[in-house]
PyMOL commands that place a pseudoatom at each C-alpha (Angstrom):
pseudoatom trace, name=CA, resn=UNK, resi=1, chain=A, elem=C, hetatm=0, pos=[-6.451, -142.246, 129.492]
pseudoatom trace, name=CA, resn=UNK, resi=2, chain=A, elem=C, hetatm=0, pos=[-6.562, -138.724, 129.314]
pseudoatom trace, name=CA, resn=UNK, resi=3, chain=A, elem=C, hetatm=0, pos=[-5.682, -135.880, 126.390]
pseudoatom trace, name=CA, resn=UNK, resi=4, chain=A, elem=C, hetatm=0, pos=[-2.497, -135.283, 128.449]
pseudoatom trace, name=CA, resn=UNK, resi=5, chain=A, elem=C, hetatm=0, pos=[-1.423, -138.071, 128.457]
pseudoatom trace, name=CA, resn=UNK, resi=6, chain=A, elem=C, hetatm=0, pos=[-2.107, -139.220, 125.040]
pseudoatom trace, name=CA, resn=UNK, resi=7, chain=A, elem=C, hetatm=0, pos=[-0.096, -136.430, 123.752]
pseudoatom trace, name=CA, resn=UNK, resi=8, chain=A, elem=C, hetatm=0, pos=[2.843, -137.767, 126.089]
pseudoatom trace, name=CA, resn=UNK, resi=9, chain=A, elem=C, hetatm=0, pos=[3.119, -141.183, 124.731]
pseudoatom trace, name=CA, resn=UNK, resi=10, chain=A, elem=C, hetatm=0, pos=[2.556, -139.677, 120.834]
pseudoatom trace, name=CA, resn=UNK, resi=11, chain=A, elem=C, hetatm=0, pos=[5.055, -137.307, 121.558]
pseudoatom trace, name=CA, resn=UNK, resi=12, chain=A, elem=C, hetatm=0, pos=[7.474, -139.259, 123.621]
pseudoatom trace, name=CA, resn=UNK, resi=13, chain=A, elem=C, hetatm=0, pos=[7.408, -141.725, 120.761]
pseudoatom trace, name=CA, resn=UNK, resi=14, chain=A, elem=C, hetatm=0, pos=[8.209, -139.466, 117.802]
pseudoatom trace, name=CA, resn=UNK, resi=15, chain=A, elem=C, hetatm=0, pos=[11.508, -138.341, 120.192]
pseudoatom trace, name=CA, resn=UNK, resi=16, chain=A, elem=C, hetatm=0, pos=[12.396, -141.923, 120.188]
pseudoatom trace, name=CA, resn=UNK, resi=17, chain=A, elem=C, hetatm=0, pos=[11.464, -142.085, 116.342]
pseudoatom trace, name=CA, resn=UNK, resi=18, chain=A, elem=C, hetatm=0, pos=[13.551, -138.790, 115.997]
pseudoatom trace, name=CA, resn=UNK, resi=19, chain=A, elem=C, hetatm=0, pos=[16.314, -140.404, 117.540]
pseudoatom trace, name=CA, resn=UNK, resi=20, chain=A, elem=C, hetatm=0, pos=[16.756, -143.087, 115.346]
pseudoatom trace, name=CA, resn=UNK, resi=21, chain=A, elem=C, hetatm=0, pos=[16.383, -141.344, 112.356]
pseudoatom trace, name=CA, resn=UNK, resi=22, chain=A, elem=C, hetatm=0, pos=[12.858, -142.467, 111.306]
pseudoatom trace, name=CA, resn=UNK, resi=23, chain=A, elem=C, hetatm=0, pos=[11.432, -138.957, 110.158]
pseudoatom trace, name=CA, resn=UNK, resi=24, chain=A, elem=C, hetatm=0, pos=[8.181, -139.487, 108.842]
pseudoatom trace, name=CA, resn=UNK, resi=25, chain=A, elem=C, hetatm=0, pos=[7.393, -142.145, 111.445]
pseudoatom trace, name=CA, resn=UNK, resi=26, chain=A, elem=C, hetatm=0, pos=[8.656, -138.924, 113.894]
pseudoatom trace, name=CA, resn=UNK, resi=27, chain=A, elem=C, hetatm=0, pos=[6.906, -136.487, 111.598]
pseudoatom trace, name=CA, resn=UNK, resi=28, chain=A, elem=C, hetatm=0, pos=[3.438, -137.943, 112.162]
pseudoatom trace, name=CA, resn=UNK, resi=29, chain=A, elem=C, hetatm=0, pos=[3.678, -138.693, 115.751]
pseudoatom trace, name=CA, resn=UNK, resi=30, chain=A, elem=C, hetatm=0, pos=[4.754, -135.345, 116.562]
pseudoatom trace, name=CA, resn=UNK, resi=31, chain=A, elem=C, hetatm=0, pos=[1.461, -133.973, 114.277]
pseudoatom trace, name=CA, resn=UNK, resi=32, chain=A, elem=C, hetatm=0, pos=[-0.581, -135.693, 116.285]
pseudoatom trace, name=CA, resn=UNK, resi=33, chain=A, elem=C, hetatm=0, pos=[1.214, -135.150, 119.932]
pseudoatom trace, name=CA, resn=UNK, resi=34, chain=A, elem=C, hetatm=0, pos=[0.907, -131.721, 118.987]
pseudoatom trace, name=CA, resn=UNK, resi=35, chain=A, elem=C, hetatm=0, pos=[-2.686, -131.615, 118.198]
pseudoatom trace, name=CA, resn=UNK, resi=36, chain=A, elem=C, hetatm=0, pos=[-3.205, -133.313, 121.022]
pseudoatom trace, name=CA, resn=UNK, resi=37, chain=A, elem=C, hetatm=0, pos=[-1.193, -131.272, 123.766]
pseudoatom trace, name=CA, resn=UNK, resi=38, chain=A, elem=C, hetatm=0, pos=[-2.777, -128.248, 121.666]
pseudoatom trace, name=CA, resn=UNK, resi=39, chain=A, elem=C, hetatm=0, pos=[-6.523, -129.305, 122.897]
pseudoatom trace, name=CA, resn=UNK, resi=40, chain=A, elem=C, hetatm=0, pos=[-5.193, -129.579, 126.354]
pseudoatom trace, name=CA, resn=UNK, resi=41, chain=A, elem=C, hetatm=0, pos=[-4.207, -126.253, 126.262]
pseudoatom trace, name=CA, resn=UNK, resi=42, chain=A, elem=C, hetatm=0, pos=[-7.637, -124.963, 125.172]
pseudoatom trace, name=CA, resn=UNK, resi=43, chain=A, elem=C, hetatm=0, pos=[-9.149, -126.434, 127.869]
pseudoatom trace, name=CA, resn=UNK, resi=44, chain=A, elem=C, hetatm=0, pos=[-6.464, -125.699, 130.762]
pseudoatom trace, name=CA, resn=UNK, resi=45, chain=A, elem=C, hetatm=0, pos=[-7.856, -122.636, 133.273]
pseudoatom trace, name=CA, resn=UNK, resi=46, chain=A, elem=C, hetatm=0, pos=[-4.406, -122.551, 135.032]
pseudoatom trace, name=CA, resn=UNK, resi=47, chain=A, elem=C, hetatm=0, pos=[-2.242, -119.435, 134.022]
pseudoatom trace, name=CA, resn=UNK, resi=48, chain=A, elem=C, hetatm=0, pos=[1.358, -121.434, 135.110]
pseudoatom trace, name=CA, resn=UNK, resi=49, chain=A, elem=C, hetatm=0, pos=[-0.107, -124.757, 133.949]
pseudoatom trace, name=CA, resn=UNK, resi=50, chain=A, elem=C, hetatm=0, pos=[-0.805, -122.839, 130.323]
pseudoatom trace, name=CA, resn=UNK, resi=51, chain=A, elem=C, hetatm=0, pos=[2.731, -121.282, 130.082]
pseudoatom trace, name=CA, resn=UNK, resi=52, chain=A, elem=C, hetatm=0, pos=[4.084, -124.659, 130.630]
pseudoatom trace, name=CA, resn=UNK, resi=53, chain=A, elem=C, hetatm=0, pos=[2.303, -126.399, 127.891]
pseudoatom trace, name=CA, resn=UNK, resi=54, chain=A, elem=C, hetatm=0, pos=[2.909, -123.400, 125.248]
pseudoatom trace, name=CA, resn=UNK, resi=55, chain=A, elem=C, hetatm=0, pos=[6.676, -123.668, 126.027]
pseudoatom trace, name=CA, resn=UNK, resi=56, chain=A, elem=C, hetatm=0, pos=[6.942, -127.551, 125.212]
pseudoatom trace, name=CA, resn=UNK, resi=57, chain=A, elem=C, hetatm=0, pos=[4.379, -126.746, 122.275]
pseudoatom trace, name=CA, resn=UNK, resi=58, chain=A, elem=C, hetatm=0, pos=[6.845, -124.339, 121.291]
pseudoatom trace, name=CA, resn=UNK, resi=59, chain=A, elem=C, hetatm=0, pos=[10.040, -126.654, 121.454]
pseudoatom trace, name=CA, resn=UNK, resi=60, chain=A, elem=C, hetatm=0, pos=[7.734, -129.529, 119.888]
pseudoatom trace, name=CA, resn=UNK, resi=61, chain=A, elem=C, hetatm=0, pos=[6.752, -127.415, 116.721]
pseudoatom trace, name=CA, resn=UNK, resi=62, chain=A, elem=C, hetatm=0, pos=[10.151, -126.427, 116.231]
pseudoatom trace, name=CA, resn=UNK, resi=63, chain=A, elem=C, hetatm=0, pos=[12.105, -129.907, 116.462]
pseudoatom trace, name=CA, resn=UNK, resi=64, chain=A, elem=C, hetatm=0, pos=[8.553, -130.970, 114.306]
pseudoatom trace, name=CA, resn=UNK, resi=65, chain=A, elem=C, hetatm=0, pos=[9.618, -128.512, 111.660]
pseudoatom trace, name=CA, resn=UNK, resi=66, chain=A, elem=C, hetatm=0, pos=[13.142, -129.737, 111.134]
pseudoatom trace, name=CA, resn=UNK, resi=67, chain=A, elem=C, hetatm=0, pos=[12.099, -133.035, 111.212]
pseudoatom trace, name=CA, resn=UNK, resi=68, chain=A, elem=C, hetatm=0, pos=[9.733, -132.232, 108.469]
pseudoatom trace, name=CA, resn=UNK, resi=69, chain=A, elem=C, hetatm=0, pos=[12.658, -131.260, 106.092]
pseudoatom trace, name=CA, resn=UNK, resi=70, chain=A, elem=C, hetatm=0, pos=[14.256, -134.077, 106.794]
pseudoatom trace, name=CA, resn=UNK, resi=71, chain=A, elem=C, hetatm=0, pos=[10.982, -136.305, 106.242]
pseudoatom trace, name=CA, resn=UNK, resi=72, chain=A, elem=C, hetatm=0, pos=[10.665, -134.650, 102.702]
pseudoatom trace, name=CA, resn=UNK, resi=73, chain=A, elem=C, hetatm=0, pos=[14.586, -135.596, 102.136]
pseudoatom trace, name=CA, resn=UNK, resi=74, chain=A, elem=C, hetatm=0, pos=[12.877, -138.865, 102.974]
pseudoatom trace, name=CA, resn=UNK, resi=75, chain=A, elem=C, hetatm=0, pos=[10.585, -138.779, 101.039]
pseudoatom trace, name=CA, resn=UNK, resi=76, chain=A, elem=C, hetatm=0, pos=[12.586, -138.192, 97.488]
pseudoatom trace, name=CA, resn=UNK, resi=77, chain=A, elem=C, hetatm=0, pos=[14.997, -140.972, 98.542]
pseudoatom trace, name=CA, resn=UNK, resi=78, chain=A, elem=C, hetatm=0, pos=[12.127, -143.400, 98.560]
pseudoatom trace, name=CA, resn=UNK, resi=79, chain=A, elem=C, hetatm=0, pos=[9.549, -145.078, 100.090]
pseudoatom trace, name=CA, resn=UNK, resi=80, chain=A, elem=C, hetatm=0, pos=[7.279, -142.259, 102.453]
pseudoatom trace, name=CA, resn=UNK, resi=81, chain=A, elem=C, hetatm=0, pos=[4.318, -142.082, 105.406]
pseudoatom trace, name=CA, resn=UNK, resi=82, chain=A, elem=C, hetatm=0, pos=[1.481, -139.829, 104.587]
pseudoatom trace, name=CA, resn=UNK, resi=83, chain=A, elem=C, hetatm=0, pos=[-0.932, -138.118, 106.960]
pseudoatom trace, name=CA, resn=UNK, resi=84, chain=A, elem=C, hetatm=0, pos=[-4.012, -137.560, 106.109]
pseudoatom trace, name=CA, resn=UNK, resi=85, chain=A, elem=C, hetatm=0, pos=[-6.463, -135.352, 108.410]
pseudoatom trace, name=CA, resn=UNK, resi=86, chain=A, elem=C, hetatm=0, pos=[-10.503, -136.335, 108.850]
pseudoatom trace, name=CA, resn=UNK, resi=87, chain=A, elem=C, hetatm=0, pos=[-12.762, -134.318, 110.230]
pseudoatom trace, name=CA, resn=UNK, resi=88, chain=A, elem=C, hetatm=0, pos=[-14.844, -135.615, 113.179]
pseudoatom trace, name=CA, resn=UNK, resi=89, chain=A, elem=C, hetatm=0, pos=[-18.227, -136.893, 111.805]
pseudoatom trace, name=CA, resn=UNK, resi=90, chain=A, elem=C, hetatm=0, pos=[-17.152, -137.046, 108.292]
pseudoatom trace, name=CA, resn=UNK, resi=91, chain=A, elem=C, hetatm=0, pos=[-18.233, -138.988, 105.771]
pseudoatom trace, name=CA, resn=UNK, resi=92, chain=A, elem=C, hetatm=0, pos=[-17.601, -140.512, 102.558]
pseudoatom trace, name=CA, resn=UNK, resi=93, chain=A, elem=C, hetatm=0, pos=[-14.119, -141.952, 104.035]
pseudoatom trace, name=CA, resn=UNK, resi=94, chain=A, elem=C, hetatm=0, pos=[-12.983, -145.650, 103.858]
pseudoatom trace, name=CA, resn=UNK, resi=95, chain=A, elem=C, hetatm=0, pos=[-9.944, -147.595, 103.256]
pseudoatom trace, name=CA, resn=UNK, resi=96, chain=A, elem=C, hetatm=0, pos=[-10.904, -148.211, 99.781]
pseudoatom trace, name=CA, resn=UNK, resi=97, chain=A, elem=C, hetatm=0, pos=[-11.264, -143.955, 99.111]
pseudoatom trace, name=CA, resn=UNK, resi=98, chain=A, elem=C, hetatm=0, pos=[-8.131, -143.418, 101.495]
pseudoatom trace, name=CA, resn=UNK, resi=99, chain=A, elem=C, hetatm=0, pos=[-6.013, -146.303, 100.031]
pseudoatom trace, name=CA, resn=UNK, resi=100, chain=A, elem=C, hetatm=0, pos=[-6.627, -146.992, 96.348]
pseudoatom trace, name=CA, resn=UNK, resi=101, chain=A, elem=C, hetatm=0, pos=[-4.484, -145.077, 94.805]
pseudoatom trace, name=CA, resn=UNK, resi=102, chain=A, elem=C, hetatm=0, pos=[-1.589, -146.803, 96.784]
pseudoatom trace, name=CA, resn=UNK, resi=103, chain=A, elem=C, hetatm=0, pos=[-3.079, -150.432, 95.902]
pseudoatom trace, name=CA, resn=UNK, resi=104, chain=A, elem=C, hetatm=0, pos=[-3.224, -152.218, 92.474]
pseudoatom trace, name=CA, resn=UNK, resi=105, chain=A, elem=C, hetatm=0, pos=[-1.794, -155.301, 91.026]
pseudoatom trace, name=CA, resn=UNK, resi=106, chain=A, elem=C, hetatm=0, pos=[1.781, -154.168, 91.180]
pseudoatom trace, name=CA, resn=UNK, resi=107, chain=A, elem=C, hetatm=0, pos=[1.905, -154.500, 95.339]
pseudoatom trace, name=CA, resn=UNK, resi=108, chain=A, elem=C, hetatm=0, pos=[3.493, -157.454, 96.286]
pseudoatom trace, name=CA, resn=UNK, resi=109, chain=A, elem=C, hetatm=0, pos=[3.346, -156.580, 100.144]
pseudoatom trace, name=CA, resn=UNK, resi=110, chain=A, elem=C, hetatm=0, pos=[2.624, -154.177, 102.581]
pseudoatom trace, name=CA, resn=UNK, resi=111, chain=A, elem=C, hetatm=0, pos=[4.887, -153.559, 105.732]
pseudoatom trace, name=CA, resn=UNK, resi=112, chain=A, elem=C, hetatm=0, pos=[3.012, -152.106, 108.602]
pseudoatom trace, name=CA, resn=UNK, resi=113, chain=A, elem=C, hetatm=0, pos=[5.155, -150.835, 111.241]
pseudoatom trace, name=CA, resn=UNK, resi=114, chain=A, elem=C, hetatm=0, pos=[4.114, -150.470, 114.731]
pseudoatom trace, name=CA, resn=UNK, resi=115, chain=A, elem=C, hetatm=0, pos=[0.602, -150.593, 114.058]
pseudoatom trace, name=CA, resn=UNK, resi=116, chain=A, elem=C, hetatm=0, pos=[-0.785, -149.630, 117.538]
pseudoatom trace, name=CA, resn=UNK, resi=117, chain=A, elem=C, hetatm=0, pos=[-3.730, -152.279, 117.993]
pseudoatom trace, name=CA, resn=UNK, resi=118, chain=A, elem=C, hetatm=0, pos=[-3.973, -151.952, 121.725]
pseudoatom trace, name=CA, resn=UNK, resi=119, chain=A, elem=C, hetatm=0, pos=[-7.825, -152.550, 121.411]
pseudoatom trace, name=CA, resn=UNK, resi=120, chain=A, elem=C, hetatm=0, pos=[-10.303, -155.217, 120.186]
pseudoatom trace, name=CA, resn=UNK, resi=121, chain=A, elem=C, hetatm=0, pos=[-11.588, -152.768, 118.132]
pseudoatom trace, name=CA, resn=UNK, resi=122, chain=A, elem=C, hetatm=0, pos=[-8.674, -151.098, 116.660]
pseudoatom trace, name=CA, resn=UNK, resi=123, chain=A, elem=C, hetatm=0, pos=[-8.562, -155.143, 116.010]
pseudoatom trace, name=CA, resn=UNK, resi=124, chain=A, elem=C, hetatm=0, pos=[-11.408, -155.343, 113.847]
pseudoatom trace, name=CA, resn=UNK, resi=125, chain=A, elem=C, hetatm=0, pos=[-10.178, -151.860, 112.244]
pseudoatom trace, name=CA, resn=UNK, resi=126, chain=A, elem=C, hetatm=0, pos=[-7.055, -153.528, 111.230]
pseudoatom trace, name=CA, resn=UNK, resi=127, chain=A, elem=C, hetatm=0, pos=[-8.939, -156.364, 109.609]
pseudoatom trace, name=CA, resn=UNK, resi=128, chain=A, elem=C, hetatm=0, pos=[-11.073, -154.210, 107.101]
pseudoatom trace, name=CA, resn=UNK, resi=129, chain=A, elem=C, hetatm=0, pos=[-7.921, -152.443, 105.903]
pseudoatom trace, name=CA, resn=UNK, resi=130, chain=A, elem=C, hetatm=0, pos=[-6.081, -155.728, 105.380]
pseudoatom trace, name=CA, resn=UNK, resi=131, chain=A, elem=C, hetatm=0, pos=[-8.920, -157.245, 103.499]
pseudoatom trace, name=CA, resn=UNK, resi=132, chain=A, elem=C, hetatm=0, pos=[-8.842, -154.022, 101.351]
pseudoatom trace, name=CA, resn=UNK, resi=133, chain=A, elem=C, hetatm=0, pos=[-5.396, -154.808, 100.590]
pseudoatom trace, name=CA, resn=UNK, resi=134, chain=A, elem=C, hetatm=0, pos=[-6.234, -158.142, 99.507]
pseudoatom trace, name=CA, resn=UNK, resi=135, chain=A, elem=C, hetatm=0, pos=[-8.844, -157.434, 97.298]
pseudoatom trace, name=CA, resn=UNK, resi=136, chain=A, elem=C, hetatm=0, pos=[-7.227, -154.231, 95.487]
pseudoatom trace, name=CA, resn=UNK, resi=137, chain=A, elem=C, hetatm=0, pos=[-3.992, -156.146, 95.229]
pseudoatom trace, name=CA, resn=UNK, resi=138, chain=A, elem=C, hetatm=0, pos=[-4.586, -159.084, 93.738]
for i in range(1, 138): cmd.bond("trace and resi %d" % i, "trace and resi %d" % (i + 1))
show_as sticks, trace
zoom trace
């Protein structure tokens, strides 16, 4: 699957997140979309092709930054979705670092919503956080 098409499904999700009123679900999809489609540009020669992409960047950063305000009305009415951006090739990351200060004896469950395991690995991924959560939170 390419860049381009990444950023299409990311983005094309956080309208249909958008739509139904799930902001920080939106919020983070269109991030990432964003980054994505962003890259693409960078690495499209094609004059038209370029003006295309800036002008949906363009429309995506703007919906993005209402939807942020909204996400941050969100976020004071209760429970919130945090992204949190790693550098490629870092180190010193794990769920444990990421997580902890979200996990401790007074969790008594963790919703995860649309969790995107497409992938035998993202499988395996899924298991190491959940056995964080089961250690920090017992």
């Amino acid at each position: 699957m390419s860049q381009m098409d990444s950023a299409v499904i990311l983005l094309k999700r956080a309208t249909e997140l958008d739509s139904a009123t799930k902001y920080e679900e939106a919020l983070v999809c269109y991030q990432e979309g964003i980054q994505l489609l962003m890259t693409v540009l960078k690495g499209t020669p094609d004059e038209d092709k370029r003006k295309t992409i800036r002008e949906k960047l363009e429309n995506y950063i703007s919906r993005a930054e209402l939807v942020k305000g909204y996400a941050k009305d969100a976020k004071r009415a209760g429970p919130h979705h945090e992204q949190i951006q790693i550098a490629e090739d870092a180190v010193g990351f794990s769920y444990a670092t990421v997580f902890s200060r979200f996990l401790d004896g007074s969790v008594i469950s963790v919703d995860i919503e649309d969790p995107y395991v497409r992938n035998n690995h993202q499988a395996i991924v899924s298991e190491s956080l959940f056995s964080v959560v089961a250690i920090r939170c017992v």
